[in-house]
C-alpha positions as CSV (number, residue, x, y, z in Angstrom):
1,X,-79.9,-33.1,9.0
2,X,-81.0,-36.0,6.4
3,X,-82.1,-38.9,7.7
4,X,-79.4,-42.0,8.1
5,X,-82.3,-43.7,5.7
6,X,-81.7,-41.3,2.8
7,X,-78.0,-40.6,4.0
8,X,-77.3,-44.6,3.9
9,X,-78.9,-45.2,0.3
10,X,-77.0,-42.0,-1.2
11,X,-73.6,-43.5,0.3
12,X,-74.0,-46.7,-1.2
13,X,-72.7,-45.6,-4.8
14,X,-73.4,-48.8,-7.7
15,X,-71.0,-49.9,-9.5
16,X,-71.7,-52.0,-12.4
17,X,-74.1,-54.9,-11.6
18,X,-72.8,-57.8,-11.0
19,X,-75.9,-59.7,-13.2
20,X,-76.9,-58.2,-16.7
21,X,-80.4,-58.9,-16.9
22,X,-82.3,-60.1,-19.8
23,X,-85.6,-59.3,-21.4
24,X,-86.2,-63.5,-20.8
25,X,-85.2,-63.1,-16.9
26,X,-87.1,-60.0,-16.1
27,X,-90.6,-61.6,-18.2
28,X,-90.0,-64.3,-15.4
29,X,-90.2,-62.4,-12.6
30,X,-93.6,-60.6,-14.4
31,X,-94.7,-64.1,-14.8
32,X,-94.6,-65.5,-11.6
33,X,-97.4,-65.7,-8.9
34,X,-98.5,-62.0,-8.0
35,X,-98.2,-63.0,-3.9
36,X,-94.6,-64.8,-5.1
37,X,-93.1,-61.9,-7.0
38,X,-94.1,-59.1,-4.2
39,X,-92.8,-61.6,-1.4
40,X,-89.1,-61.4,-3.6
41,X,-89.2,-57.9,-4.4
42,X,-89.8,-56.9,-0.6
43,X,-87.1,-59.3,0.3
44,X,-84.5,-57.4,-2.3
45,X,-85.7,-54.2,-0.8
46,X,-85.8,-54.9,3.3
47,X,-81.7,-55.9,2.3
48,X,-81.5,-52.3,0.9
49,X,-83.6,-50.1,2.3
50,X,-85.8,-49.4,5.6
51,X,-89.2,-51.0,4.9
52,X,-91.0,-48.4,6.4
53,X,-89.6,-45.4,4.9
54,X,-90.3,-43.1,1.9
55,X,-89.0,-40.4,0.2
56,X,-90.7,-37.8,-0.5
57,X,-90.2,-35.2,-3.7
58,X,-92.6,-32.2,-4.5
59,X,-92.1,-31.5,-8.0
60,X,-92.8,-27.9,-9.7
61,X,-93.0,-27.1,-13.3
62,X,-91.0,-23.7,-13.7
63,X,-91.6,-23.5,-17.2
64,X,-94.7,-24.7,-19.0
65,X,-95.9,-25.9,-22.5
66,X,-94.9,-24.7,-25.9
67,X,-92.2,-27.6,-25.7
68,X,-91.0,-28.3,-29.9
69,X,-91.5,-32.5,-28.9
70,X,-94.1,-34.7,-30.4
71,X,-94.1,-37.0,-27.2
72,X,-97.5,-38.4,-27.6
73,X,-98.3,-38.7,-24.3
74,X,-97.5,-34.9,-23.0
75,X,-99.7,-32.0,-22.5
76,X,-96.8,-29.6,-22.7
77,X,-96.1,-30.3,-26.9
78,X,-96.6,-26.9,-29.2
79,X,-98.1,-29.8,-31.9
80,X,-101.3,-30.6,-29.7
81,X,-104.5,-28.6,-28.4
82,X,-104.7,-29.0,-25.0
83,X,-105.7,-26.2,-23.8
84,X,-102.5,-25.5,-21.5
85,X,-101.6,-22.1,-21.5
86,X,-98.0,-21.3,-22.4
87,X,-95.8,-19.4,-19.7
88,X,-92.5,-18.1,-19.1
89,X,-89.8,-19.4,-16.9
90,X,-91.2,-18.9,-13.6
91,X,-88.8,-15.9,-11.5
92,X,-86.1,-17.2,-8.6
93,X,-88.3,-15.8,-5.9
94,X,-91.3,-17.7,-6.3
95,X,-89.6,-20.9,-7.3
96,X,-87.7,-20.4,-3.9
97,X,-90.8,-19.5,-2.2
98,X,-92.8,-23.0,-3.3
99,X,-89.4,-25.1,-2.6
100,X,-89.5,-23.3,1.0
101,X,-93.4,-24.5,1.4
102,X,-92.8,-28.0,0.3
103,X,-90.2,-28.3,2.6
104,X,-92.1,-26.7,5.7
105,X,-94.8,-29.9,4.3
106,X,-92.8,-32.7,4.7
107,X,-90.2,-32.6,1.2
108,X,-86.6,-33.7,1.1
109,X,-85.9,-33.4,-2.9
110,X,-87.4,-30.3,-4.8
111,X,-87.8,-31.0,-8.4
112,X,-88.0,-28.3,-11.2
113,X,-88.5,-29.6,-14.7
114,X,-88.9,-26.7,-18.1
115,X,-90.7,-28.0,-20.9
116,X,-87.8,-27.4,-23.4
117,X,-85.9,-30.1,-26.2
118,X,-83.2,-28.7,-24.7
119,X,-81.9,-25.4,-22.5
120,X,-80.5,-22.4,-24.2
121,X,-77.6,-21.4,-22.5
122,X,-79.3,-18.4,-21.3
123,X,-82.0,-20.2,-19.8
124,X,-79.7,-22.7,-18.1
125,X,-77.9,-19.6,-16.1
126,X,-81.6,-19.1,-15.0
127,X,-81.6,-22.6,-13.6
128,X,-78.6,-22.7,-12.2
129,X,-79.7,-20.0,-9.8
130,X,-82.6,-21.8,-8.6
131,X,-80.6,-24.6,-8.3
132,X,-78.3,-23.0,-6.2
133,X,-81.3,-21.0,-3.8
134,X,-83.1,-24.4,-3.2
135,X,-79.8,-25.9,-2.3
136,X,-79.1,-23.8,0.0
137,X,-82.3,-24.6,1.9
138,X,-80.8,-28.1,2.6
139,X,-82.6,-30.1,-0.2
140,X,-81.9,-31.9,-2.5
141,X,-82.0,-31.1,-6.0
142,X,-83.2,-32.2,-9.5
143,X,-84.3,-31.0,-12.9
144,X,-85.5,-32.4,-16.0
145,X,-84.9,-29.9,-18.9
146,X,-84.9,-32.2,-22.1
147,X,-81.3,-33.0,-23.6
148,X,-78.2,-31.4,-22.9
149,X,-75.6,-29.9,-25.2
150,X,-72.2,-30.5,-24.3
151,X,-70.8,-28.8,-21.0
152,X,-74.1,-28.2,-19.7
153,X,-74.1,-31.5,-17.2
154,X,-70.7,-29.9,-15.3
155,X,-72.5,-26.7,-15.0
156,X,-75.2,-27.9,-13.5
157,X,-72.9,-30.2,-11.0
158,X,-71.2,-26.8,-10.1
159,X,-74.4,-25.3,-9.0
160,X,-74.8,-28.6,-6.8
161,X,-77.5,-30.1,-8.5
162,X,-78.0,-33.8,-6.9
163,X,-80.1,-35.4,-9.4
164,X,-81.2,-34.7,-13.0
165,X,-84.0,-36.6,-14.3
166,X,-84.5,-37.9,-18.1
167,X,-86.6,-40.9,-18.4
168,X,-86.4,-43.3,-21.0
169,X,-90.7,-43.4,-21.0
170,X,-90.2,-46.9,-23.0
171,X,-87.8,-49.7,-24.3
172,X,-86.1,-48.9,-27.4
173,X,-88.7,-50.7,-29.3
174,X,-91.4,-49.2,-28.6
175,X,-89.9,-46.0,-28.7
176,X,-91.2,-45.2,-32.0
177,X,-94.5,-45.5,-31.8
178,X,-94.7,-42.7,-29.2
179,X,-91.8,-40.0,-30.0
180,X,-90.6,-39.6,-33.6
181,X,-88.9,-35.7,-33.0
182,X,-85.8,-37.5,-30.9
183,X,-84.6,-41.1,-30.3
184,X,-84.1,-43.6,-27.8
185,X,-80.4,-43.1,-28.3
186,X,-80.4,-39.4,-27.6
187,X,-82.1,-39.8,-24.4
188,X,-79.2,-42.3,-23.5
189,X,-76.7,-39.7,-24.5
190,X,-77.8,-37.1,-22.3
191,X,-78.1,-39.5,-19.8
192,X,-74.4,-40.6,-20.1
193,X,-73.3,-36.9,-19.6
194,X,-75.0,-36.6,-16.4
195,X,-73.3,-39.6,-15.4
196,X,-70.5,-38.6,-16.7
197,X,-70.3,-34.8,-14.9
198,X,-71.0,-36.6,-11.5
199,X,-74.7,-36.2,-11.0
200,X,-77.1,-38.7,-9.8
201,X,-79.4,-40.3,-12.7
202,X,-83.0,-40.3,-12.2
203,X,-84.9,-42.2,-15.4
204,X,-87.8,-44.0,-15.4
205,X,-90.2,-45.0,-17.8
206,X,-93.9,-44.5,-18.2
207,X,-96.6,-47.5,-18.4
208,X,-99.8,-48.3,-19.8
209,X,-98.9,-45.9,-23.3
210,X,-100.1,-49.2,-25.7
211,X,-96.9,-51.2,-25.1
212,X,-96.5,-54.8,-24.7
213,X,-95.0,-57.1,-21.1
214,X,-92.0,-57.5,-23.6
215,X,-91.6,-53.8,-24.0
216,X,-91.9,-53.0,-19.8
217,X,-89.5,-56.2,-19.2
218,X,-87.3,-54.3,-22.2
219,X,-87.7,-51.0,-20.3
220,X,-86.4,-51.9,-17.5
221,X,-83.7,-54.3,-18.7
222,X,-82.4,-51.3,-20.3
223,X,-82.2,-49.4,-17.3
224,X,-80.9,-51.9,-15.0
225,X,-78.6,-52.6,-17.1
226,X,-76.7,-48.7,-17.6
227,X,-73.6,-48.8,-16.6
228,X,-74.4,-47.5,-13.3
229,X,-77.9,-48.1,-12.9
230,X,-80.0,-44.9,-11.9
231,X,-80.5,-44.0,-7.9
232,X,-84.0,-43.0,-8.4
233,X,-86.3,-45.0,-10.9
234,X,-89.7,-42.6,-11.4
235,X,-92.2,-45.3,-12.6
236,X,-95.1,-43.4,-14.2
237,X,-98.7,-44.8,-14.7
238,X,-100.0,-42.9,-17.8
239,X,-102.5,-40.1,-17.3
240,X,-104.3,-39.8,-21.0
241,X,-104.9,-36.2,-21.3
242,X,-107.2,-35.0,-24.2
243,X,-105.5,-33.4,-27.0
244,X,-102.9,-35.5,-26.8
245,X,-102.5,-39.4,-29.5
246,X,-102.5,-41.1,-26.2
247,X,-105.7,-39.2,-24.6
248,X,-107.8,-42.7,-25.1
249,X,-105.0,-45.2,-24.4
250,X,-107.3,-47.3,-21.8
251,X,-106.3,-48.1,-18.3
252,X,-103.6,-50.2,-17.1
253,X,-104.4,-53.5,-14.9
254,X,-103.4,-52.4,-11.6
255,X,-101.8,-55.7,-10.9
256,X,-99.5,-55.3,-13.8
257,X,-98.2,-51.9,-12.5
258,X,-97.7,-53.7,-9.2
259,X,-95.4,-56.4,-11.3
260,X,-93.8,-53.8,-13.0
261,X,-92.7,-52.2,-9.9
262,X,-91.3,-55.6,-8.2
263,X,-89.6,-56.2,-11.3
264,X,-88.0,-52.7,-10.9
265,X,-87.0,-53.2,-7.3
266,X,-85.5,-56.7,-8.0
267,X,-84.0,-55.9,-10.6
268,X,-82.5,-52.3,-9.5
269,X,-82.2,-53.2,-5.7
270,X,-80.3,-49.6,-4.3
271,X,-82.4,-47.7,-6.5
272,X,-85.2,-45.4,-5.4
273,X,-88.4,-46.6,-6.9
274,X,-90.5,-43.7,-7.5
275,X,-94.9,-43.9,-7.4
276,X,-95.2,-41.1,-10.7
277,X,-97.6,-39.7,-12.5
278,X,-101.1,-41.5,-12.4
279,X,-101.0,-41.5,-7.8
280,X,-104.0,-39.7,-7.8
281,X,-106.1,-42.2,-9.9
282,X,-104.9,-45.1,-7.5
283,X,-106.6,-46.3,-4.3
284,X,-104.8,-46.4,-1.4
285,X,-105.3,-49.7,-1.6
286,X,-103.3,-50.1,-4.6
287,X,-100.6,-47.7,-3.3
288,X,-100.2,-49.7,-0.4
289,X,-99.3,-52.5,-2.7
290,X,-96.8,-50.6,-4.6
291,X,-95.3,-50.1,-1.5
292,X,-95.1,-53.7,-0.5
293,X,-93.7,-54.3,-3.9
294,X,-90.6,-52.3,-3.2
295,X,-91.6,-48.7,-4.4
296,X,-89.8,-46.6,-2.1
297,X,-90.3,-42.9,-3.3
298,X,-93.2,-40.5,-4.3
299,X,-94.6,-37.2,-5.5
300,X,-95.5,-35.0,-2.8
301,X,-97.6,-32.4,-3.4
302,X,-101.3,-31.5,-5.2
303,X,-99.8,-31.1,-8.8
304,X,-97.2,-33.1,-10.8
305,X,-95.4,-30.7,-13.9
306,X,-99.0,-30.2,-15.9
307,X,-101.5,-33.3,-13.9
308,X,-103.2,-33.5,-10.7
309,X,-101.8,-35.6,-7.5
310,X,-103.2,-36.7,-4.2
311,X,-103.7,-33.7,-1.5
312,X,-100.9,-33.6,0.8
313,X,-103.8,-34.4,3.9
314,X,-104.5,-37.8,2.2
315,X,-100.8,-38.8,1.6
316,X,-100.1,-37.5,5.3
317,X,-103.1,-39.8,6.6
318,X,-102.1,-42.7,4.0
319,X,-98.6,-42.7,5.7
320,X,-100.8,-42.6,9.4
321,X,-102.8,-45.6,8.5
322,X,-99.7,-47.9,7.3
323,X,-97.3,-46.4,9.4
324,X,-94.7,-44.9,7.2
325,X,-92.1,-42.6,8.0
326,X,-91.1,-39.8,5.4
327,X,-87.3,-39.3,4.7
């Protein structure tokens, strides 16, 4: 049985926000007073959401590298030497068998994401299976598998796939400037399909890639302001890889990845704010501020789709010390 935490948030179903933010509104909040901004953010979230509790989702890349994407950021692109090895789609069984071990640690969502533009339709029946064995093991669900063609979204739902993730990674702006091989608007598309077949939307965005405030407030603007806005909101903190344009993009000020995440939380306030990509660079310190700034949700696990992330013994002793509960 789910807990009535994660039970409560997945029966409140959003409807179309009542406020359409602006860029102008959400640089506010990014403006004010660090202590003043977390203070309203964990307000908006104690309203939605148990304080105390986090979600927890291990996330397992069935299908690495050789993806046709020039996404500057991503290990996983054919057009960059990073020295990641290429593999096949991983078989049912041992998908099944790492979903079974995340949940024995502690899991509730098992994520697989393929490093594809898109699935063949082939490839997709493939998916659907492991969608369908990791369902049945009383998880929930997701994939990220690039963009869908048409029909692919309802298939998916008929498997009973909960949530199917396709960020954004940046504002429409800026969007340019770190993915040229698709657009901003084709990333909506496929994102209006899985609304539209009756799964849960999981996008995010990724900071720290060069962008400006404007461009983060634009991101999230963007996302808030969907027609339904999405239940889970990953917000990743960029991990330069070598080999990649981005590999010596410089660190991020910690305190305006805190901002960014109040800003989410206010601005998203049933959503599931996600700590991403770049957890294992942060103190727990810092995490423990992301918290308090409304991020609800995390990676669980020692590896992310292609990048490292903190041991499962430090997040279990993290949640200890501040007195967390998983859901």
């Amino acid at each position: 049985m789910q807990s009535s935490a994660l039970s409560v948030s997945a029966s409140c179903a959003q409807t179309t926000p009542v406020h359409r933010w602006t860029i102008d509104e959400v640089l506010a909040l990014y403006d004010m007073p660090l202590m003043d901004l977390v203070f309203r953010a964990q307000q908006v979230h104690r309203e939605n959401f148990d304080a105390n509790a986090i979600q927890r989702s291990t996330l397992l890349s069935v299908k690495t590298g050789g993806c046709s994407e020039d996404c500057s950021y991503c290990s996983q692109s054919a057009r960059y030497d990073t020295d990641l090895e290429r593999e096949r789609l991983m078989p049912l069984d041992e998908v099944v068998a790492a979903a079974k071990t995340a949940k024995e640690k502690g899991a509730s969502r098992f994520c697989m994401g393929a490093a594809w533009r898109g699935p063949k339709d082939n490839d997709l029946d493939k998916v659907l299976a492991m969608v369908r064995e990791v369902k049945a093991l009383g998880m929930q669900t997701c994939v990220t598998l690039g963009m869908l063609k048409e029909g692919q979204a309802e298939k998916l739902k008929e498997a009973g796939l909960d949530y199917y993730n396709h960020n954004l990674d940046t504002d429409k702006e800026f969007y340019g400037q770190v993915i040229k091989s698709h657009t901003h608007d084709d990333r909506l598309d496929t994102l209006d399909q899985v609304r539209d077949a009756g799964i849960n939307v999981c996008s995010g965005g990724i900071i720290g890639m060069g962008e400006s405030r404007k461009n983060r407030a634009a991101l999230i603007v963007q996302l808030a302001n969907l027609p339904t806005p999405p239940e889970s909101v990953p917000i990743n903190n960029l991990v330069p890889i070598p080999g990649t344009p981005l590999a010596d993009k410089p660190r991020l000020d910690p305190f305006e990845f805190v901002r960014t995440i109040a800003a989410a939380r206010i601005a998203m306030p049933r959503s599931w704010v996600r700590l991403s990509a770049g957890r294992q660079e942060m103190s727990d310190e810092l995490q423990a501020l992301c918290f308090l700034a409304g991020a609800n949700s995390m990676f669980y696990g020692d590896h992310l789709l292609t990048t490292g992330n903190p041991d499962v013994d430090r997040d279990d002793g993290l949640f200890a010390r501040l007195g967390l509960k998983a859901v």
